[in-house]
C-alpha positions, 0 to 999 in steps of 0.5 A, spaced: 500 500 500 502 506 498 500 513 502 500 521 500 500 523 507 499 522 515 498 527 520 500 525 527 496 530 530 489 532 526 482 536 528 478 535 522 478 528 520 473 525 526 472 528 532 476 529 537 485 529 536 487 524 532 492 521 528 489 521 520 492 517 513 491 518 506 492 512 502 493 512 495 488 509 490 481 510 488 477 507 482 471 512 483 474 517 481 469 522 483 468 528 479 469 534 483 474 530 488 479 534 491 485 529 492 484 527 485 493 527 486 491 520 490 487 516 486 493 512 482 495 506 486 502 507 486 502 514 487 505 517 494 510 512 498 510 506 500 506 505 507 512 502 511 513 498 517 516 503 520 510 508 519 506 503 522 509 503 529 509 511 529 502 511 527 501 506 533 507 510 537 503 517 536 496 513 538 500 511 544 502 518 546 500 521 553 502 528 551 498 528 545 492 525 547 489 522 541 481 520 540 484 515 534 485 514 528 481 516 521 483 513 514 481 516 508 485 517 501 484 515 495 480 509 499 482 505 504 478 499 502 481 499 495 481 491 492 489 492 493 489 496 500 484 492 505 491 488 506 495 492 509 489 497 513 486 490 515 494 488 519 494 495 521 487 497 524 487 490 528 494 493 530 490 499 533 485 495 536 490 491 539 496 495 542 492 502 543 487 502 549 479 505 547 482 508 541 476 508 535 477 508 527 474 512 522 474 509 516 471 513 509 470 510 502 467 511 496 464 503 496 457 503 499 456 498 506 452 493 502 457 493 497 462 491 501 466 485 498 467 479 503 475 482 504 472 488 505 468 486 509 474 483 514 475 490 517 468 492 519 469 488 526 475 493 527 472 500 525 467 504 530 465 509 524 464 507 517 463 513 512 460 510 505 458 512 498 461 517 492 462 524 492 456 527 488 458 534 486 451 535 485 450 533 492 455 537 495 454 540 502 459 545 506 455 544 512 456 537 512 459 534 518 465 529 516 462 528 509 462 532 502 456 530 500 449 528 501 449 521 498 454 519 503 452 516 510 456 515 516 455 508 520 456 508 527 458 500 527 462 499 534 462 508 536 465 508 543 464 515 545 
């Protein structure tokens, strides 16, 4: 998997202070994106087993005490990322106390593949659904448009 950009300390993502990566890869490819420099799969650099254990230490840290993690992109669950999020959020769930994960996707819930699908035991909030531009709402909470749905699957606060 291949990422554009973490943020070890992020207040926009989700509530809270949280850690936020975006990974590389999107086949929706959503007119009106606006990190359209994300959707080529191998675009970015390369999710390291290193940036794995800052992103575990960052969660850990109790000078920054953070709320979670958010995972968006690209999309995390691309057929080729699901992998390597899968291994890191059930790092997360393991080695970091009450820490909840948002994860957002173009992919619809009920769409999900059976891979896909292996993440959602280990995520609290699942955005789904394409960017609409027609649909496009600014006074949104953690979402762009109005066709996207937020999914309160195993929320903790």
């Amino acid at each position: 998997m291949n990422y554009h950009r973490y943020y070890p300390v992020d207040v926009v993502n989700g509530p809270g202070t949280r850690c936020a990566l975006f990974v590389a890869g999107c086949e929706h490819q959503c007119r009106g994106c606006y990190n359209k420099s994300t959707w080529p799969l191998n675009s970015g650099m390369v999710f390291t087993q290193e940036l794995e254990d800052q992103i575990i230490g960052d969660l850990q840290n109790t000078e920054i005490k953070r709320q979670g993690l958010s995972l968006s992109g690209g999309d995390p669950l691309h057929p080729q990322n699901v992998p390597a999020i899968l291994k890191l959020i059930k790092r997360v769930k393991t080695e970091c106390d009450n820490k909840d994960i948002w994860l957002w996707t173009g992919y619809l819930l009920g769409d999900l593949t059976n891979e896909q699908q292996a993440v959602l035991p280990y995520i609290d909030v699942l955005i789904d659904g394409k960017f609409v531009q027609e649909l496009a709402d600014p006074k949104l909470l953690w979402r762009g448009s109005r066709n996207q749905m937020i999914h309160h699957l195993h929320e903790k606060f």
